[in-house]
Structures are given as structure tokens and as C-alpha cells.
C-alpha positions in Angstrom: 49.1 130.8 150.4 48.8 134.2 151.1 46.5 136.5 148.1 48.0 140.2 148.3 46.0 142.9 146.9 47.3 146.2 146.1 44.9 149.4 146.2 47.0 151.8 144.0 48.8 149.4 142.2 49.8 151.2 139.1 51.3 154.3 141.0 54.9 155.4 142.2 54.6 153.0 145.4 53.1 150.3 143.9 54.8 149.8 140.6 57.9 149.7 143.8 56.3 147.1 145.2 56.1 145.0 141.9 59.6 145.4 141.2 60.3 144.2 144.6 58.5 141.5 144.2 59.1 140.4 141.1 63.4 140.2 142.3 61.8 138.1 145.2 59.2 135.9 143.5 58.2 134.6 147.2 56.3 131.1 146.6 54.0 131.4 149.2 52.6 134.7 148.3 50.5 135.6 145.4 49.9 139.7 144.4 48.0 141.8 142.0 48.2 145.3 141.6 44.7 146.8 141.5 45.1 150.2 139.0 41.7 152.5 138.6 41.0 150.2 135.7 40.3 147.3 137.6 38.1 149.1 140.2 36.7 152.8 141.3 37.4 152.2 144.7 35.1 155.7 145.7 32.3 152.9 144.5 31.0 150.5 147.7 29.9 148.2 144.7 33.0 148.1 142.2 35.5 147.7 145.6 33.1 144.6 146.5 33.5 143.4 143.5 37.5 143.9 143.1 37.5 141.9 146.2 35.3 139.0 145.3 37.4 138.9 142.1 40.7 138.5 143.9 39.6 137.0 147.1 42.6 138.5 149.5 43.8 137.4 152.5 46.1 140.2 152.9 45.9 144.1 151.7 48.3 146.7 151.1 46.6 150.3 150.6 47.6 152.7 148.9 45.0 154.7 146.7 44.7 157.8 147.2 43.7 161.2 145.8 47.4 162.8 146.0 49.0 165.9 144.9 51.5 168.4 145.9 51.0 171.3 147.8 49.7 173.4 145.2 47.2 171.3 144.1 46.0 170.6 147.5 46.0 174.3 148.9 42.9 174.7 145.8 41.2 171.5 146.6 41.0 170.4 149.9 37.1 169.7 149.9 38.2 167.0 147.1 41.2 165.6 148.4 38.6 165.1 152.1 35.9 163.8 150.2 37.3 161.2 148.3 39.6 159.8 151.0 37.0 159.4 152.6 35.3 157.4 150.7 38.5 155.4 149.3 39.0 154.2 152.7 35.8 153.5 154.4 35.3 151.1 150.8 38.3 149.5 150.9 38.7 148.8 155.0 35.1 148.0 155.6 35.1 145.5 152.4 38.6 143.8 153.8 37.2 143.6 157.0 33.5 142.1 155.6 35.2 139.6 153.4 37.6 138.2 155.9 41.3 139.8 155.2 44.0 138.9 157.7 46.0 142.3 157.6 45.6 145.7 156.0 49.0 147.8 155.4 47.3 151.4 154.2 50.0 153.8 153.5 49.5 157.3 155.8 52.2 160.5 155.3 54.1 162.1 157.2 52.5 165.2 156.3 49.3 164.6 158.1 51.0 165.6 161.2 50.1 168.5 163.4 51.3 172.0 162.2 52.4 173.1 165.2 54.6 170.2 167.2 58.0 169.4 168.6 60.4 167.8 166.6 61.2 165.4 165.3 57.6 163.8 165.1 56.9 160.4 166.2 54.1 157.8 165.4 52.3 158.8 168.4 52.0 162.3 167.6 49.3 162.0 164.8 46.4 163.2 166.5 48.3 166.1 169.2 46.8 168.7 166.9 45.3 170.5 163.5 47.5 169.6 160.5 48.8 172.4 158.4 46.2 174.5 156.4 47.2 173.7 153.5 46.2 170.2 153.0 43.8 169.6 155.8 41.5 167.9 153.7 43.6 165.1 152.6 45.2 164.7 156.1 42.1 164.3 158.0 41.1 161.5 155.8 44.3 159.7 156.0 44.1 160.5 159.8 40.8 158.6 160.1 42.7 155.5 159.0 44.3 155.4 162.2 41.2 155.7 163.9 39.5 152.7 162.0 42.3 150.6 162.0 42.2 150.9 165.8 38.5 150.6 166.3 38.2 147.4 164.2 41.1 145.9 166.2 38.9 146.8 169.3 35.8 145.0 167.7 37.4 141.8 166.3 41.5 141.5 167.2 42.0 142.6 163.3 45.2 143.1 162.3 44.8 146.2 160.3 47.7 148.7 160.4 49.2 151.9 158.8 52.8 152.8 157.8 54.1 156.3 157.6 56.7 157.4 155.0 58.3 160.6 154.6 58.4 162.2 150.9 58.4 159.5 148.6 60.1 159.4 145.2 61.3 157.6 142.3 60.3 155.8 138.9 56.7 155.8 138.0 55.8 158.8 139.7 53.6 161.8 138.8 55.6 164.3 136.7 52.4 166.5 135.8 53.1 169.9 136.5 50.1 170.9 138.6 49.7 168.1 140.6 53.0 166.8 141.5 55.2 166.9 144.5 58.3 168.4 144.3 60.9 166.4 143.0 59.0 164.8 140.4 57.9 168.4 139.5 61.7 169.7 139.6 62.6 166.6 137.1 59.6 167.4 134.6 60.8 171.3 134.7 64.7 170.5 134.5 63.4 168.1 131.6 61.9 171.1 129.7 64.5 173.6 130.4 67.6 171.5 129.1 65.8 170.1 126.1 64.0 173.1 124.7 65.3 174.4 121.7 66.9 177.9 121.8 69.6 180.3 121.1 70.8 180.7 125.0 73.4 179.1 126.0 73.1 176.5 128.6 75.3 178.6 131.7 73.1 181.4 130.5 69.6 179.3 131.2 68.1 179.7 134.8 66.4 176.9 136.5 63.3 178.5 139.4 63.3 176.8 142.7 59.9 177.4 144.1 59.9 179.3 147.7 63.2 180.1 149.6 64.6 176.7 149.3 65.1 176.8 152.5 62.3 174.2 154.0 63.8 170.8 155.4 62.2 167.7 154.2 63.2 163.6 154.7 62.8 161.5 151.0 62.8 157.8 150.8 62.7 156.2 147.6 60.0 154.6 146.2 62.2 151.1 145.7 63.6 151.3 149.6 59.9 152.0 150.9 58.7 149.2 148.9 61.0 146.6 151.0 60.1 148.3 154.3 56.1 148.0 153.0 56.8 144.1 152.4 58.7 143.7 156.2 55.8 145.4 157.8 53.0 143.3 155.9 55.2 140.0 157.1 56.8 141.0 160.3 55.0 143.9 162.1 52.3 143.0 164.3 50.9 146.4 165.6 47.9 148.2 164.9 50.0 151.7 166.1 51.5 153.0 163.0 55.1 153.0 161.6 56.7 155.7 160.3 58.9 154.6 157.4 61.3 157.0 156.8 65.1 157.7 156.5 67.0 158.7 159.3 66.7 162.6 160.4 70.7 163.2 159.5 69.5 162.6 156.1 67.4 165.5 155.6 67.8 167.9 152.9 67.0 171.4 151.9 64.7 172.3 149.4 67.3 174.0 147.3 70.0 171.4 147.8 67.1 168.9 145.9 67.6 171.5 143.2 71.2 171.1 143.2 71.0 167.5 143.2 68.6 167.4 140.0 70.6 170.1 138.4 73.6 167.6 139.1 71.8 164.5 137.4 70.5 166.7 134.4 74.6 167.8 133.9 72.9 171.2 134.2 74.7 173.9 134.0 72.7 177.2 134.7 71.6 179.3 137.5 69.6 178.0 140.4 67.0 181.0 141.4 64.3 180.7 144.4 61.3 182.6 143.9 59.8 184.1 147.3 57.2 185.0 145.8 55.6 181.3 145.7 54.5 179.8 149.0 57.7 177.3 151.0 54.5 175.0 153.4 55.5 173.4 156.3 59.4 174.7 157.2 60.2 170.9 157.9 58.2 168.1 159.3 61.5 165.4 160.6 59.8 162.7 161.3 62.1 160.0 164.3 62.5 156.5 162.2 63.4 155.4 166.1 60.7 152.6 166.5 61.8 151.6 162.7 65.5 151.4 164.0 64.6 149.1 166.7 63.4 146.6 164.8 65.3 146.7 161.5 68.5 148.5 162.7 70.9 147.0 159.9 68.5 148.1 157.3 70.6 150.7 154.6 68.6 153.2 152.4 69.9 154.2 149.1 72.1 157.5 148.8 69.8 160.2 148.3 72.0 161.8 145.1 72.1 157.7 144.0 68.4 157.5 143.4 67.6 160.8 142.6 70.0 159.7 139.4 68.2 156.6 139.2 64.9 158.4 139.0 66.0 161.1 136.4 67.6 158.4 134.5 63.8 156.4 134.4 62.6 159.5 133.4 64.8 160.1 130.1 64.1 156.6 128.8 60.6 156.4 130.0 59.6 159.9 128.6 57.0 158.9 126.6 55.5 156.8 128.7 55.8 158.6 132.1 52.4 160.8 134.1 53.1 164.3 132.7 
């Protein structure tokens, strides 16, 4: 019987991964999502503890310190810091106490600033990352190097996956903190719900930058099956990037169009140059993904950004704002 744990449990990727698993209900595999309550995982002695409490075999990672580019431009010394120490707990403790396999979850934007494109999983180290979240993408970086140098002392299987920009229910909707389509939905929310005397094709909706930057999205649902494949199937230390393919990118602006669309908005879309665009585009190849899963179909990218605003409406109250 396998005993999954699940660093990060109660975020965007891992309330995913419970919904996945839940439609699955595998009998040989038993899983609990670990949330902050259960453990502060920046402790040595409370991650110890989490894991003499649950006793895994097996380990998916995903806690984090995360935010969008705004709120990592003001606090990269935090975003290093506690990485940092989130990691070295939780892969030194799996490692101590016995764990088969270790899936921690990596992004695409730790990649370096200046590169060829599209990016591929050997790239990771080829450079400085952008400026504006350095912090948080050397610590997710030094994954890759512990993964690798465990795997060097003992033959552990301890591994990393790399997704592109990752939506969908449960996310973070706060305003400050969140990455951009969660933080489009929130202010799309406000704009067609506040009460006033303008009419709706008057109202004007403010796309932050050009809109011109390129990004890849996956959704939080189809990441959560590729998570589960890799922590069965994938028997590499060298990470994984999990991503959609590159045809499949979108602008910035047409994200805004595609929210608007979902909200039945019916207003002006407006970029503001004044605020700051990051990284033009970071495509990121899904090629080694391909070779083993070619058949494998992600959800329409208008599809589940519906999906997601639609979670949002009903879950309002509820929802990280």
C-alpha cells in the first residue's frame, strides 16, 4: 500500500489532486493533503512530526511561498528564505524517514532570463533567472540540485516536474499576491458586480502591461493527472516539464478577452504601459512529455478558464481573496 503525502495540500494544485483522486479512488494508494494547519513545514521539528504522523512512502511537494510578479518583485529575500527552508525540511525528512519517491513541483519560471526558445528541462541551470523573482527561483532551482545529489548518495528516487502557468478552482484570487488570471477573475468579479450608474459597454476593464507577453497555462485539473502519471510512471531524477504544447500559447491580452468572454462582459479592454509586462514569454517544449504520453489531451484553454470563473461565482465566499 502506498501512503501519499501532499506538502501544499489545501492549495490550487493540490485541492486538483484531490479531486483527481477522489474520481479515481485507487485501492492501493492511500493520500492526505497536508494544509499549513497540519504542519509549518519552515519548522525542522513540526515537518518531522507531519511525517511521523502519516508515515509516507511516497511524497508529492508542493508548498511553497508563491505569488505573482508583483508581489515577488517587493520580496524576493522572503520568497529565497523560506523556500529554502520548505525544501531542505521536507526532502531531508523524506529522505531520513525512508520515502520511496518525492514529486516537488518546480515552474517554469525559474528558467534563465536570457535563453533560446522554447526551453527545455535541461536548460534550468544555463543561466540567471529573470530579476524579478530571483529569490523564489533559486530556491526552487536547488531542488534540482538536491534531488540529484541524494540520487548520487543512495539511488533515491526523488524527482521534480515543471508546469507552465497554472490555473483553476481553488486558487489565490487576493489581489496583491496573485498571478494573473486568478487576479483578472477577482478584478472582472468587482467591475461587473459593483453597483453604479454606468452602463456596462461604458465600464473599462485594465489589462496590466501591453498585453502583449506570451505565456503557456495548464489547468490545475489536467496538471493534477500528469502529477499522478509522474509519481506512478516516471522513473527519472531529471525533471519534467508539464506543460501544454507551445501552439497553445496565448497573449496576455487575449487572457483578458477570454475572461471578459466568461464574465459576458461587455466593456472596454485597456492595457496600461505604465505597469511592468516580466518576462516577454518563457515557451517552455512539452517534447520529453510527448514522448511518453503522446495521446494525452488538455482541456481547451477558453473551456477551463469558464470552468474556473464559474467556481469562482459559486464559491465566492469561500474562495482566497
Amino acid at each position: 500500500m502506498k501512503k501519499v503525502l501532499v506538502t501544499g495540500g489545501t492549495g490550487l494544485v493540490g485541492k486538483a489532486l484531490e479531486a483527481v483522486i477522489k474520481e479515481q479512488s485507487p485501492e492501493d494508494e492511500q493520500w492526505f493533503f497536508a494544509g499549513s494547519k497540519d504542519a509549518d513545514l519552515t519548522n525542522l521539528a513540526a515537518t518531522q512530526a507531519l511525517f511521523a504522523r502519516e508515515k509516507p512512502t511516497h511524497v508529492i511537494h508542493l508548498a511553497a511561498m508563491v505569488g505573482g510578479l508583483f508581489h515577488n518583485m517587493n520580496n524576493n529575500l522572503d520568497f529565497l528564505r523560506k523556500n529554502l527552508l520548505i525544501n531542505d525540511n521536507v526532502l531531508q525528512t523524506a529522505y531520513e524517514q525512508g520515502c520511496v519517491k518525492v514529486v516537488s513541483c518546480l515552474s517554469t519560471c525559474i528558467f534563465p532570463d536570457k535563453t533560446s526558445y522554447p526551453i527545455d528541462e535541461t536548460m534550468v541551470h544555463n543561466g540567471p533567472p529573470h530579476p524579478s523573482n530571483y529569490g523564489y527561483s533559486y530556491a526552487k532551482r536547488l531542488i534540482d540540485v538536491q534531488n540529484h545529489a541524494y540520487h548520487d548518495k543512495d539511488g533515491r528516487l526523488f524527482t521534480s516536474v515543471i508546469p507552465c502557468n497554472i490555473f483553476g478552482p481553488h486558487d489565490n484570487f487576493k489581489p496583491q499576491v496573485s498571478h494573473v488570471i486568478p487576479g483578472m477573475i477577482y478584478r472582472m468579479h468587482q467591475l461587473v458586480t459593483e453597483k453604479t450608474d454606468v452602463p456596462e459597454r461604458d465600464k473599462v476593464f485594465t489589462v496590466f502591461g501591453s498585453g502583449m507577453p506570451l505565456r503557456q497555462f495548464v489547468y490545475s485539473l489536467d496538471l493534477a493527472e500528469l502529477m499522478i502519471w509522474v509519481l506512478r510512471n516516471y522513473e527519472s531524477v531529471e525533471p519534467i516539464i508539464l506543460s501544454a504544447d507551445e501552439v497553445q500559447e496565448v497573449t496576455i491580452f487575449e487572457v483578458a478577452q477570454a475572461v471578459a468572454k466568461a464574465f459576458n462582459f461587455n466593456g472596454k479592454l485597456v492595457c496600461d504601459t505604465s505597469k511592468s509586462d516580466g518576462q516577454y514569454k518563457k515557451t517552455a517544449s512539452n517534447a520529453k512529455l510527448r514522448s511518453l504520453l503522446p495521446d494525452y489531451a488538455f482541456t481547451d484553454f477558453e473551456t477551463a478558464i469558464n470552468a474556473s470563473v464559474k467556481w469562482y461565482k459559486e464559491n465566492y465566499d469561500q474562495a482566497r481573496k
